[in-house]
N, C-alpha and C positions, 0 to 999 in steps of 0.2 A: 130539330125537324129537318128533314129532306125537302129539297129544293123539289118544286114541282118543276114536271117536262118542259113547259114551255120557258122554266129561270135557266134553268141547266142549260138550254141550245141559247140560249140569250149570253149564259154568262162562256159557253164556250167561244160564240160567236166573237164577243167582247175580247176574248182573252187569243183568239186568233187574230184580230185586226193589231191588237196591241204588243202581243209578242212572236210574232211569226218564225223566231228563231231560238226562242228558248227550249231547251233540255227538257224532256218529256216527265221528268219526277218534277221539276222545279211548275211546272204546267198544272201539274197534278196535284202540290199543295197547295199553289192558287187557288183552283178550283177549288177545294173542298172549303177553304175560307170566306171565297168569296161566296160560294152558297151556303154558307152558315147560319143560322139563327139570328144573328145581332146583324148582319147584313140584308135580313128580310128586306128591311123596307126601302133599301137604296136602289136608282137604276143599276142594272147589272153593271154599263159600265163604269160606273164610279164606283161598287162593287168589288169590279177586278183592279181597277186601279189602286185602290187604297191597300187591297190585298196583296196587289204586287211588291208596293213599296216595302209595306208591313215586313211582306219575307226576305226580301233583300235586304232590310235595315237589320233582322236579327240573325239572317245566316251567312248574311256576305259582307257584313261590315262589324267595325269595331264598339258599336253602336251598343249594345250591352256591359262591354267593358266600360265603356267611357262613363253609362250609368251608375256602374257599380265603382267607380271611383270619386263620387260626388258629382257627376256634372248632373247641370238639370236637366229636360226632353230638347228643349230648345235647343240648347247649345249643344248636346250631342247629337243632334240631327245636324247641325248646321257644318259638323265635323266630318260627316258621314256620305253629308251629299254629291259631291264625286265621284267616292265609290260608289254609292248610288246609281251614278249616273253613266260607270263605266260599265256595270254590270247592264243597266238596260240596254247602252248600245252591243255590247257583245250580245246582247239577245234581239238587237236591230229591232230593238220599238221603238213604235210612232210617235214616243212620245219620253220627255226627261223628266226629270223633277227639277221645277223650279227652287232657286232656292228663296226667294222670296214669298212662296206660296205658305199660308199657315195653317189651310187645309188639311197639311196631310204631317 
């Protein structure tokens, strides 16, 4: 289901306060995730945050492989959050991933 108008300026809103320097395709798979189906029911911007992570964990980090060599979510996050971390600052958000956080 499509995001109605008022989620869409919500989660665009979200995703400009949050990454104000990211790469317009990288912006763009945000968005379509975080107004997904399975993201209905979240505020938008926890929404885009969790979407952001999401994409950065599987197309900018080694987070996949580390999976598919036996590690478990846990510890292959916990490998990853740096680059995590480097990727959001090169995109100057407001925001990092904790690595303490087990949220996301």
């Amino acid at each position: 289901m499509i995001a109605t108008t008022r989620r869409r300026k919500a989660i665009a809103e979200a995703l400009t306060l949050l990454l104000p320097g990211a790469p317009y395709s990288e912006i763009e798979a945000i968005r379509n995730e975080a107004g997904s189906k399975h993201m209905r029911e979240l505020p938008p911007s926890i929404a885009v945050w969790l979407s952001t992570i999401a994409h950065i964990r599987h197309q900018h980090t080694d987070y996949d492989q580390l999976l598919g060599e036996g590690y478990d979510r846990d510890s292959a996050r916990f490998f990853v959050v740096d680059r995590t971390n480097e990727v959001l600052t090169s995109w100057r958000a407001t925001r990092l991933l904790d690595p303490d956080d087990e949220e996301v």
